[in-house]
C-alpha positions in Angstrom: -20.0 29.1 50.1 -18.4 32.4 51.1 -16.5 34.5 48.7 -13.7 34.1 51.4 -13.5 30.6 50.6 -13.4 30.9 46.8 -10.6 33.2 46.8 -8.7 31.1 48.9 -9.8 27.8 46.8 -8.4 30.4 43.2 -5.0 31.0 44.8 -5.0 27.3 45.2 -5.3 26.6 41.8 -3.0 29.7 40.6 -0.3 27.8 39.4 -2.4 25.6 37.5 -4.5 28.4 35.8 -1.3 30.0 34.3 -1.1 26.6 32.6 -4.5 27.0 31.3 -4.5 30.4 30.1 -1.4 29.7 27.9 -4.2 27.4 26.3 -6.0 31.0 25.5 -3.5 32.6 23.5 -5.1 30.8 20.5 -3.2 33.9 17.8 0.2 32.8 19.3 1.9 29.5 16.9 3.3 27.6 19.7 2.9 27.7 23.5 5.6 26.0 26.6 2.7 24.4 28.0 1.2 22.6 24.4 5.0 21.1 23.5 5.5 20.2 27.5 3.0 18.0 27.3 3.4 16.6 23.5 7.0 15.3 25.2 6.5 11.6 24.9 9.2 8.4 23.9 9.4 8.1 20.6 11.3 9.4 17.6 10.8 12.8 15.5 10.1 12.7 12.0 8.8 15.1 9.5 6.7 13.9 6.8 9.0 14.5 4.6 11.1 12.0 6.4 8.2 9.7 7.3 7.7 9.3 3.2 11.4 8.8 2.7 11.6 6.1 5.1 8.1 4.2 4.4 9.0 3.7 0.5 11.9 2.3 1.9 10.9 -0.2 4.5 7.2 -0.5 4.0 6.9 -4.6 3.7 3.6 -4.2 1.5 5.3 -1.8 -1.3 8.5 -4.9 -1.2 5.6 -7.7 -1.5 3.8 -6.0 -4.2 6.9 -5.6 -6.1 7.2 -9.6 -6.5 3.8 -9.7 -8.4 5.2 -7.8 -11.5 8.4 -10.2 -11.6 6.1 -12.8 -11.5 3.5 -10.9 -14.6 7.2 -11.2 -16.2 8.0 -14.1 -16.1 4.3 -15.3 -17.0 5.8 -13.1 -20.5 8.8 -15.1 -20.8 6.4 -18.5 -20.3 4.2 -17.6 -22.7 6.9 -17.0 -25.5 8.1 -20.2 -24.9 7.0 -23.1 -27.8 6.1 -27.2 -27.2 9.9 -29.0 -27.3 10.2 -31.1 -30.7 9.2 -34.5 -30.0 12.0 -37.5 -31.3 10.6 -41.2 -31.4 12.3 -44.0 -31.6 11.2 -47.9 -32.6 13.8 -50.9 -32.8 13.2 -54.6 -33.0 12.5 -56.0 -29.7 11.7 -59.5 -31.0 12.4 -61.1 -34.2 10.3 -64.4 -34.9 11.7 -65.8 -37.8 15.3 -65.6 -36.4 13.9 -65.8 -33.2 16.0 -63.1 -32.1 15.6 -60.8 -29.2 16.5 -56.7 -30.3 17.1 -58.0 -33.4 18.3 -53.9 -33.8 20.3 -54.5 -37.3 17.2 -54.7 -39.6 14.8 -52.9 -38.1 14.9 -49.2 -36.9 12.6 -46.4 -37.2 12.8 -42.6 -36.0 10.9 -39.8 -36.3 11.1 -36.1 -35.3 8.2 -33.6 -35.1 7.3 -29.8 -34.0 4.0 -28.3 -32.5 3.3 -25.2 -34.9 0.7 -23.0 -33.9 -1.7 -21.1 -35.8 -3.8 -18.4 -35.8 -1.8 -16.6 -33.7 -2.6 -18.0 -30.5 1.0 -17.6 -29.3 1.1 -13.8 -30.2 -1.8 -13.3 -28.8 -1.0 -15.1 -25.3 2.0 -13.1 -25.2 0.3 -9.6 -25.9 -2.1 -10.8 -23.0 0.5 -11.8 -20.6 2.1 -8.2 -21.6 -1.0 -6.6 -20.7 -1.1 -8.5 -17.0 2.3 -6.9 -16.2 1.1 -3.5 -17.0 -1.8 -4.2 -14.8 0.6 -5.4 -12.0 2.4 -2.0 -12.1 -1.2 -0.3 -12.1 -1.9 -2.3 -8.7 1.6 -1.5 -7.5 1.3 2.1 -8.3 -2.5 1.6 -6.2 -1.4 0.5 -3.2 1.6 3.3 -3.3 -1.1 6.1 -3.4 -3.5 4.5 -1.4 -0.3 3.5 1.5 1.1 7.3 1.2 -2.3 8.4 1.8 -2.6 6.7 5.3 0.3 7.5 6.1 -0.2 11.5 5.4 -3.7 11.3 7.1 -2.2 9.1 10.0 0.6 11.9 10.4 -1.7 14.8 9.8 -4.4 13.5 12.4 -1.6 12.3 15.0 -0.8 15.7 15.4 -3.8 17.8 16.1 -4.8 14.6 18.5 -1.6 15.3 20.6 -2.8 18.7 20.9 -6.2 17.8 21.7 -4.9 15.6 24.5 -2.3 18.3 25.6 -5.0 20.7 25.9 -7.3 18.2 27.5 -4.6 17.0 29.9 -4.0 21.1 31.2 -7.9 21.6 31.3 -7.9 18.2 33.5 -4.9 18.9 35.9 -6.7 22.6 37.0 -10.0 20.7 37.2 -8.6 18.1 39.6 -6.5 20.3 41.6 -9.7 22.6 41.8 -12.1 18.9 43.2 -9.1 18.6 45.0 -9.6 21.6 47.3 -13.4 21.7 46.7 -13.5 18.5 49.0 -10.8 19.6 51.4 -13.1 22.5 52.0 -16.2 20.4 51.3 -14.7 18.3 55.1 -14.7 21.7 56.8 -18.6 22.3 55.8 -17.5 25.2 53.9 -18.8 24.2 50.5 -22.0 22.1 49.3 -21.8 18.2 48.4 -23.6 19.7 44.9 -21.1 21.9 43.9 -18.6 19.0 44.9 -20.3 16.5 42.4 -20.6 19.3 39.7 -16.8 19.2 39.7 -16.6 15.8 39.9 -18.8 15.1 37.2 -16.7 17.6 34.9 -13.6 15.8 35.5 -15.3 12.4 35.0 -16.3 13.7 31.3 -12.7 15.6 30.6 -10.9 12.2 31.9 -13.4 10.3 29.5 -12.0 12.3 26.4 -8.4 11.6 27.4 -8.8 8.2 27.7 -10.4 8.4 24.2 -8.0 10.6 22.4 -5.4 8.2 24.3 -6.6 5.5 22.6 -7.4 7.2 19.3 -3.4 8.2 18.9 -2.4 4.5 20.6 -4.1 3.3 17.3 -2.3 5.7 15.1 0.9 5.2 16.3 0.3 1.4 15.4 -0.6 2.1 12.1 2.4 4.4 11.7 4.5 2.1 12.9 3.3 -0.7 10.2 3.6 1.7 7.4 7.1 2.3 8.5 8.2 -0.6 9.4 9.3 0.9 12.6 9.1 -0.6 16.5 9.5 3.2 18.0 6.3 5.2 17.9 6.5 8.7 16.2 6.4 12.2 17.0 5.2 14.5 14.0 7.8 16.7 14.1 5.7 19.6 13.0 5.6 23.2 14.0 2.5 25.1 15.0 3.1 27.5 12.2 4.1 25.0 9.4 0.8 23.2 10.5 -1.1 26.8 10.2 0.6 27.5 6.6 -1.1 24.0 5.3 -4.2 25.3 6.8 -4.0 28.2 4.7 -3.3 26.4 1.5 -5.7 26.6 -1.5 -6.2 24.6 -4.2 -4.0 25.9 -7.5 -7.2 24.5 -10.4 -10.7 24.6 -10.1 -13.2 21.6 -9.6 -13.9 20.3 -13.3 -9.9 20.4 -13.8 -9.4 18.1 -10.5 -11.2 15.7 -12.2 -9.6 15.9 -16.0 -6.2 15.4 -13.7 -7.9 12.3 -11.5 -8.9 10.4 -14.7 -5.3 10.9 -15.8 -3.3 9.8 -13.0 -5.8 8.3 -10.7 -4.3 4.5 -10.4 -7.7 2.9 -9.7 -9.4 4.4 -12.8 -6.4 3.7 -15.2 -6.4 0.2 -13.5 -10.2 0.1 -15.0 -9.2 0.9 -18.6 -6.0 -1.8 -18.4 -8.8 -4.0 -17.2 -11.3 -3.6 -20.0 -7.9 -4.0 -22.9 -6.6 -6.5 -20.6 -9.8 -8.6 -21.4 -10.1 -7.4 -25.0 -6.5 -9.4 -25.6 -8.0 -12.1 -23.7 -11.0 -12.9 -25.9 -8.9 -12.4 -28.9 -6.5 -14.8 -27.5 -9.4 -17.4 -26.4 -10.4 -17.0 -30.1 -7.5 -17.7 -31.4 -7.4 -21.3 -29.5 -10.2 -22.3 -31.7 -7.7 -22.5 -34.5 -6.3 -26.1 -34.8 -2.2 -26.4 -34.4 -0.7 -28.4 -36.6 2.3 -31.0 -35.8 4.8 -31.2 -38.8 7.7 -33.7 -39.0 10.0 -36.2 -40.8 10.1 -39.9 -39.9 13.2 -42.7 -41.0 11.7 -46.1 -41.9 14.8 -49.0 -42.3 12.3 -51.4 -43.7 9.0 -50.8 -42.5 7.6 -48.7 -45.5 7.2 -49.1 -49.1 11.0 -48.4 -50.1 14.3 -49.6 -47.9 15.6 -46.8 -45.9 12.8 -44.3 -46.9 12.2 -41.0 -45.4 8.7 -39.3 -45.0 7.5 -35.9 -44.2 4.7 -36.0 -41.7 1.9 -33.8 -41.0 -0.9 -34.2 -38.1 -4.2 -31.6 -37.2 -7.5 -31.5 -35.5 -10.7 -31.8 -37.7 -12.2 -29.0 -36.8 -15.5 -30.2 -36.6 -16.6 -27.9 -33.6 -15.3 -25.2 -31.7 -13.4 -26.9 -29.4 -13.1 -23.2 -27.3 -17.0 -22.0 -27.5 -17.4 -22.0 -23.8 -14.1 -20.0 -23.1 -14.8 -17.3 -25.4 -18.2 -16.7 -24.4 -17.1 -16.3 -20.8 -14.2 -14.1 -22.1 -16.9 -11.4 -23.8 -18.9 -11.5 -20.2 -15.8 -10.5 -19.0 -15.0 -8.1 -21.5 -18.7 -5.9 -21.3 -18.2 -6.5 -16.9 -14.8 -4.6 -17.3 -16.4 -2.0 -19.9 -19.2 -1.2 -17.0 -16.9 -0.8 -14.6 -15.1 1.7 -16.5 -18.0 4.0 -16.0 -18.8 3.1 -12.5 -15.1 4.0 -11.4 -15.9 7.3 -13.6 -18.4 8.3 -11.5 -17.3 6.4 -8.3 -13.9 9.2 -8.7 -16.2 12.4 -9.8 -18.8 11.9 -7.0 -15.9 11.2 -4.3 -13.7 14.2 -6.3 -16.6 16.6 -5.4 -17.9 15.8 -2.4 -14.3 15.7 -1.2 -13.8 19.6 -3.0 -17.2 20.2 -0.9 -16.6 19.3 2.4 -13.0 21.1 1.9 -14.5 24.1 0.9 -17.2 24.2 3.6 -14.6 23.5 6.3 -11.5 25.9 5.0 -14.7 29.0 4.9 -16.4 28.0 8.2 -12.6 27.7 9.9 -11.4 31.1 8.2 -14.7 33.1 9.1 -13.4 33.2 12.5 -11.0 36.1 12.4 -7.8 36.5 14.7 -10.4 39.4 16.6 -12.6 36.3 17.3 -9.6 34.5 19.0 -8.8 37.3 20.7 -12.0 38.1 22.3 -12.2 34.2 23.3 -9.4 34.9 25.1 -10.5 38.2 26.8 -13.4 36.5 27.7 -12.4 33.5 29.3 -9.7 36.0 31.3 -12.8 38.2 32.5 -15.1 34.8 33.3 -12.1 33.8 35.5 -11.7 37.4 37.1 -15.6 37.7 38.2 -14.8 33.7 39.2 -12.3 34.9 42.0 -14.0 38.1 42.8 -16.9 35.8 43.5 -18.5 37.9 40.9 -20.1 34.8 39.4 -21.4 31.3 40.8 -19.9 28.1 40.5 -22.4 26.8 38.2 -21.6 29.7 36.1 -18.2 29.2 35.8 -18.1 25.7 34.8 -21.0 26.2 32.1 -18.8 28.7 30.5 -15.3 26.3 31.2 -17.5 23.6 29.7 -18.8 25.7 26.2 -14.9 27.2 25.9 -13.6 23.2 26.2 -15.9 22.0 23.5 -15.1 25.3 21.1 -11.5 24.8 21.5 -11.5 20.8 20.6 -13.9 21.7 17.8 -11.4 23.8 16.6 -8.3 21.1 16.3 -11.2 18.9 14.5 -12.0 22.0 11.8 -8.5 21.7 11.5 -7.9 18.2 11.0 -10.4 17.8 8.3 -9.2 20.8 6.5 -5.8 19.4 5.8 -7.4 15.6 5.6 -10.0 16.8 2.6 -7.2 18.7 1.2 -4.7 15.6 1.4 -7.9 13.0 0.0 -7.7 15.7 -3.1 -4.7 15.2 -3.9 -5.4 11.5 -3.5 -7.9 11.4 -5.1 -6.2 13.1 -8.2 -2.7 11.7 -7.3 -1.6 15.0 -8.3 -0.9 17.8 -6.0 -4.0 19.7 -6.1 -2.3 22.0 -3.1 1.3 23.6 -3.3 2.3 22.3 -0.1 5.9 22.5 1.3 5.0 19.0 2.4 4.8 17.3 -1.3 7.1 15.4 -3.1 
C-alpha cells in the first residue's frame, strides 16, 4: 500500500476521528460526543429520585408489608381465651307419664370456662410478639438488600452507557475505515490481509457492543421491576458528580465498619431475634405441659341429691406424662440451631465486611495511582500514533495493535470505576450505615 493511498484513506475517515479523539481527553468531565451517544428513550432520574420513587411503588416493599399485619394479628389471636361453654339437658321422654319433653320436671344446665395455667397464654403471646419483631427485621432486610440493587443497578447502568458510547465511536471510525480499506482493496491498491485485519477488529469491537447491549438491556429490566416503572431509565448523572463518588473515602476505619454492621446490619439482628424468638418458644412449648383446668357451676332440677341444687364443677388432666415431650425437645434443637447461626452470620458479615474493605481499597489505590499526567500522556500518545499513521510513518499492523491496547485500557478504566463505587456502595450495605459521605445518601 502506498503512503498516497493512506493519506487519502485518513482524510476519509477525518470526520470520524474528531469523534474519537474527544474519547482522548480522558481529564475533561464530560465530552458532546459521550452524552450524543448516551441519548436513548427513556426517562431521567437521579438516584436520589430513583430511591424516592422505588419505596414508593416497589410491589415487594408493599407485599412484605402484609406479613407484619398478619405477625399482628397472630398477637391479637393469641390473646384471645376458649369461649365459656353452656349445656343444656331437658326431658325428652318421660316413662312413667309417658310424656314426650316432659320439660316441667326435669332441667339441667351447666356453665364452664377453660383456665389456663402455667402461663401458657403469656407465654404464646410474648412468642407471637417476638414473630412481629422478626417480620419488621425481614421487612427492614429486603429494604436494604432492594436499595442495594437498585444503587448497584444505577451505578453500573451508567459507566455501561459509557462503555457502549465509547465502544460505539471506536466502532463507527473502524467501519468507516473497512469501509474505504475494501473500496481501495477493488482497485488493488491495498492487501486482502490488511482488509481482514480490519475486519476482524470490527468483528471483536461489534462483539463487545452487542454484549454491553445486552448487559444494560438486563439492567434496565431490573430497574424497571424495582421501580415499578414500564419506561427504562437514564441515570441522570454527571461526569463530575460520578468522579466526586470516585473520590470518596470511607469516614471510620475497618474494625469500626464492623462494630456498626453488627448494629444495624438487618440480617445479623435478624439472627439474634431468631435465637430469643426460639428461646420464647421453648418456654412456651413448656408451658403446654402444664394441665388447664375447666371450672364451672351446673343447675340440677331433680337429678342430684337435693331439689333444685347447684354445684361448682371442676375438670383437669392427670398428668401422668408429659403430654408435650416431643415438642419441647424439637423446640431446644431449634433453639442451639439458631444460637450457631448467630456466630456463622458473625463471621459470614466480618469476612464479607473485609474482603469487601479489601477489594475497595485495592481498586480506589490502583485507579488513583494513575495521575491526570498519565491521562494526559495517553492522550498525546494516541494523537502522535495517529500523526505517524497518516504520515505513513507507521504500518497498518502497527496502528491497530496500539488502537487495540488503547481500547482495552480505556474499558478497563470504566470497570476500575465501577467497582470502586460498587465495593464502596456493598460497605455501606453491608453496615447499612453510610460508611461514605456521599451526596447520594439518604
Amino acid at each position: 500500500m502506498t503512503k498516497r493511498t493512506i493519506i487519502f484513506l485518513l482524510l476519509l475517515n477525518s470526520a470520524a476521528f474528531a469523534q474519537q479523539k474527544a474519547v482522548t481527553a480522558l481529564s475533561q468531565p464530560e465530552h458532546t460526543a459521550t452524552k450524543t451517544m448516551l441519548q436513548s428513550a427513556g426517562i431521567k432520574m437521579t438516584l436520589l429520585e430513583c430511591e424516592e420513587a422505588f419505596r414508593k411503588n416497589n410491589l415487594s416493599l408493599l407485599a412484605q408489608q402484609y406479613d407484619i399485619s398478619q405477625a399482628e394479628a397472630d398477637v391479637i389471636q393469641a390473646k384471645i381465651w376458649e369461649l365459656p361453654q353452656l349445656e343444656v339437658a331437658v326431658n325428652g321422654y318421660d316413662p312413667q307419664n309417658k310424656k314426650a319433653f316432659h320439660v316441667g320436671a326435669s332441667k339441667d344446665a351447666s356453665i364452664s370456662q377453660l383456665l389456663y395455667l402455667g402461663g401458657k397464654k403469656r407465654n404464646e403471646v410474648e412468642f407471637a410478639r417476638s414473630n412481629v419483631a422478626l417480620s419488621k427485621l425481614q421487612f427492614s432486610q429486603l429494604l436494604a438488600s432492594l436499595r442495594a440493587q437498585l444503587r448497584t443497578t444505577f451505578y453500573s447502568l451508567y459507566f455501561e452507557q459509557h462503555k457502549l458510547a465509547d465502544i460505539n465511536i471506536q466502532l463507527d471510525y473502524l467501519n468507516s475505515l473497512l469501509t474505504a480499506y475494501k473500496e481501495e482493496g477493488k482497485k488493488g491498491n491495498v492487501s486482502l490481509r490488511d482488509q481482514v485485519r480490519l475486519q476482524t477488529m470490527a468483528i471483536d469491537l461489534t462483539n463487545e457492543k452487542t454484549s454491553a447491549t445486552n448487559t444494560i438491556i438486563g439492567m434496565q429490566q431490573q430497574l424497571r421491576v424495582l421501580l415499578s416503572n414500564q419506561e427504562d431509565v437514564l441515570p441522570n448523572l454527571s461526569d463530575t458528580e460520578a468522579d466526586r463518588e470516585l473520590a470518596i473515602k470511607p469516614t471510620m476505619g475497618i474494625d469500626k465498619v464492623f462494630d456498626l454492621a453488627l448494629e444495624n446490619n438487618a440480617d445479623y439482628q435478624f439472627a439474634l431475634k431468631t435465637a430469643e424468638s426460639s428461646q420464647l418458644f421453648t418456654k412456651w412449648q413448656k408451658s403446654l405441659n402444664t394441665p388447664d383446668i375447666n371450672l364451672g357451676i351446673e343447675y340440677s332440677q331433680n337429678g342430684g341429691t337435693f331439689h333444685n341444687e347447684l354445684n361448682l364443677k371442676a375438670a383437669i388432666p392427670l398428668p401422668l406424662w408429659k403430654q408435650n415431650k416431643g415438642n419441647i425437645i424439637k423446640a431446644k434443637y431449634a433453639e442451639e440451631e439458631a444460637k450457631k447461626n448467630i456466630e456463622v452470620q458473625r463471621q459470614l458479615l466480618e469476612s464479607q465486611i473485609r474482603s469487601n474493605y479489601q477489594s475497595w481499597e485495592n481498586q480506589y489505590n490502583q485507579y488513583f495511582s494513575i495521575t491526570a499526567d498519565d491521562l494526559h500522556n495517553i492522550a498525546v500518545v494516541y494523537d502522535g500514533v495517529f500523526s505517524n499513521f497518516r504520515k505513513g510513518n507507521i504500518s497498518l499492523v502497527e496502528f491497530t495493535d496500539f488502537m487495540d491496547s488503547y481500547r482495552i485500557s480505556i474499558l478497563k478504566l470504566y470497570d476500575m470505576k465501577k467497582e470502586i463505587i460498587l465495593n464502596a456502595e456493598q460497605l455501606n450495605y453491608l453496615a447499612q450505615t453510610p460508611i461514605f459521605n456521599s451526596s447520594h445518601v439518604n
